[in-house]
C-alpha positions in Angstrom: 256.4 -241.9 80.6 255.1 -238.7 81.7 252.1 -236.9 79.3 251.8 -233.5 79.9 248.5 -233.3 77.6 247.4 -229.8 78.2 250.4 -228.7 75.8 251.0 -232.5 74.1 254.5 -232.3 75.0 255.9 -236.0 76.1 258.7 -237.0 78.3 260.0 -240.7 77.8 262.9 -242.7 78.1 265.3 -242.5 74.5 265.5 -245.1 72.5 268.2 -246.1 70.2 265.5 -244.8 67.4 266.2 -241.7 69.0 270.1 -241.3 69.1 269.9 -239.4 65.2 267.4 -237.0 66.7 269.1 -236.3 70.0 272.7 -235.9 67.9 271.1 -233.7 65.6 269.7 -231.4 68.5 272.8 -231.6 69.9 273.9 -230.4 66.8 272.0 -227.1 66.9 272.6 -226.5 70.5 276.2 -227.0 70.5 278.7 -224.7 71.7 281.7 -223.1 70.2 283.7 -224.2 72.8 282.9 -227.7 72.5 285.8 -230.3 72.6 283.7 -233.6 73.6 282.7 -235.0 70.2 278.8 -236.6 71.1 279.0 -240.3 69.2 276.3 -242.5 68.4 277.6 -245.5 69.9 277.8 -243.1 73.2 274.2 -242.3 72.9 273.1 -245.7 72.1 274.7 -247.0 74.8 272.8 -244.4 77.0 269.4 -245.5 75.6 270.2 -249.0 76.6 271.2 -247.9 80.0 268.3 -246.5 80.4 269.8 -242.6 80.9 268.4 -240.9 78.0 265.0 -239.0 78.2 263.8 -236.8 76.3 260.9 -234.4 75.3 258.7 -234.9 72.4 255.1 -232.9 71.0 254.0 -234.9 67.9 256.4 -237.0 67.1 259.0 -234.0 67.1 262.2 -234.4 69.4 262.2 -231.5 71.8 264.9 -231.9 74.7 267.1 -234.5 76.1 268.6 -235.2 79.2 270.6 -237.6 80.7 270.4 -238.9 84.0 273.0 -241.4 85.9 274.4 -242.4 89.2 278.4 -242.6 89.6 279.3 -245.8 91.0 279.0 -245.1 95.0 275.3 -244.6 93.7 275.4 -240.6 94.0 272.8 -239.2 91.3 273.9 -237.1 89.0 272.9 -235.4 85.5 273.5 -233.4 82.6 270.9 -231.5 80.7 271.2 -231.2 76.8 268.5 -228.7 75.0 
């Protein structure tokens, strides 16, 4: 977990408590030209992986990322705001 106290904001790994939150970000951020539909059981599954991060000040969701490694172990990611 990484504190950045100066402005409260919190950066952690998600949780499956998180997955309505991060959906509902997801929600707002969403483009028109969308055609991947973001599922819970997707994002749950991330959580459990260990993937999902995300930002938080005050209990309030802020950003979420995801971050993986294909399977010849080559990082890779995908940022959500």
């Amino acid at each position: 977990m990484l504190d950045l106290r100066d402005d409260g904001v919190v950066i952690r790994l998600g949780e499956r408590g998180d997955v309505a939150g991060v959906l509902e970000l997801w929600g707002l951020a969403r483009s028109e030209h969308a055609v991947t539909l973001d599922l819970a059981e997707d994002v749950e599954r991330l959580a459990d992986d260990g993937a999902l991060h995300v930002a938080e000040r005050g209990g309030q969701l802020l950003g979420a990322l995801i971050a993986a490694w294909d399977e010849i172990g080559r990082a890779s990611w995908r940022q959500r705001v």
